[in-house]
N, C-alpha and C positions, 0 to 999 in steps of 0.2 A: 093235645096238639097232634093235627099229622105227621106222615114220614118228612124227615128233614132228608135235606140235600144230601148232609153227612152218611145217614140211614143208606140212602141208596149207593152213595161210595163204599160204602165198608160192605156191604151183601155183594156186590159186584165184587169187588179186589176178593174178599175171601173167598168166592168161588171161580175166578178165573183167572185170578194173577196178572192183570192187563199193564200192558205194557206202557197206554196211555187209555187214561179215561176224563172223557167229558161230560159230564151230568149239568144240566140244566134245566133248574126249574122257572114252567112256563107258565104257571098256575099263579103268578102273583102273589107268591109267598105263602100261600095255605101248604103247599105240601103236597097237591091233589095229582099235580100232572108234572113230567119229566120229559125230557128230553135227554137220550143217551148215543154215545158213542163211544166205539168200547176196539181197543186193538189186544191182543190176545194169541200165545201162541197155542192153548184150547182150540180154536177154533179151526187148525192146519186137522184139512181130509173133512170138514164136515161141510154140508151145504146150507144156504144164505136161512132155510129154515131152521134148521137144526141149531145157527149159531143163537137164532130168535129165541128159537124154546129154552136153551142155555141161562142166555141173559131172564128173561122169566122166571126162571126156575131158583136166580139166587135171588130175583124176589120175591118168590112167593110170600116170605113170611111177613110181607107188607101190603102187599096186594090187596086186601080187605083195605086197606084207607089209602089206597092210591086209584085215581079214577081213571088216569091215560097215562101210558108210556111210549115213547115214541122211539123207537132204535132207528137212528137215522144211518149211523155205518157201525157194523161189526165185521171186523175186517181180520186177518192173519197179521202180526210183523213185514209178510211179505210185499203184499198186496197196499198196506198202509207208505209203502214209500215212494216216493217220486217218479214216475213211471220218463223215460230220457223221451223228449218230443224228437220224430224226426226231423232230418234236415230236409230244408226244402230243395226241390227239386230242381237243376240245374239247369236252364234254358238249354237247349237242345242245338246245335247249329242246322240249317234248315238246307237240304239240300236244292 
């Protein structure tokens, strides 16, 4: 049998300690292809590639029976929370 969902959870969490993670397999239950999203405080001072090769790297040990992985966000703590919208902007009296 392929890497299971589980597989990809546990390589992830033991190497980044994510604060949330979302794994989703896209493959139709073979195991082939994943979709991740990974929050992590690892990833505070690095850049959007460097957090890629990260996630990669805790799977490599699966990588041989995984055919696609997709890191949709790798984010910091920081940057994963709610960003406040401004207020809009208040008609003006027209002189």
């Amino acid at each position: 049998m392929g890497v299971t969902k589980e597989d990809v959870e546990a390589a992830i969490t033991s190497a980044l300690s994510p604060s949330n993670l979302v794994v989703t397999d896209t493959s139709g239950g073979c195991g082939a292809s994943y979709e991740i999203e990974v929050v992590s405080e690892k990833f505070e001072g690095k850049r959007l590639l460097e957090r890629h090769r990260m996630v990669n790297t805790a799977l490599a040990p699966h990588m041989a029976e995984i055919h696609a992985v997709s890191i949709k966000k790798a984010l910091t703590p920081a940057q994963a929370q709610p960003q406040p919208q401004p207020e809009p902007a208040a008609d003006k009296p027209q002189a």
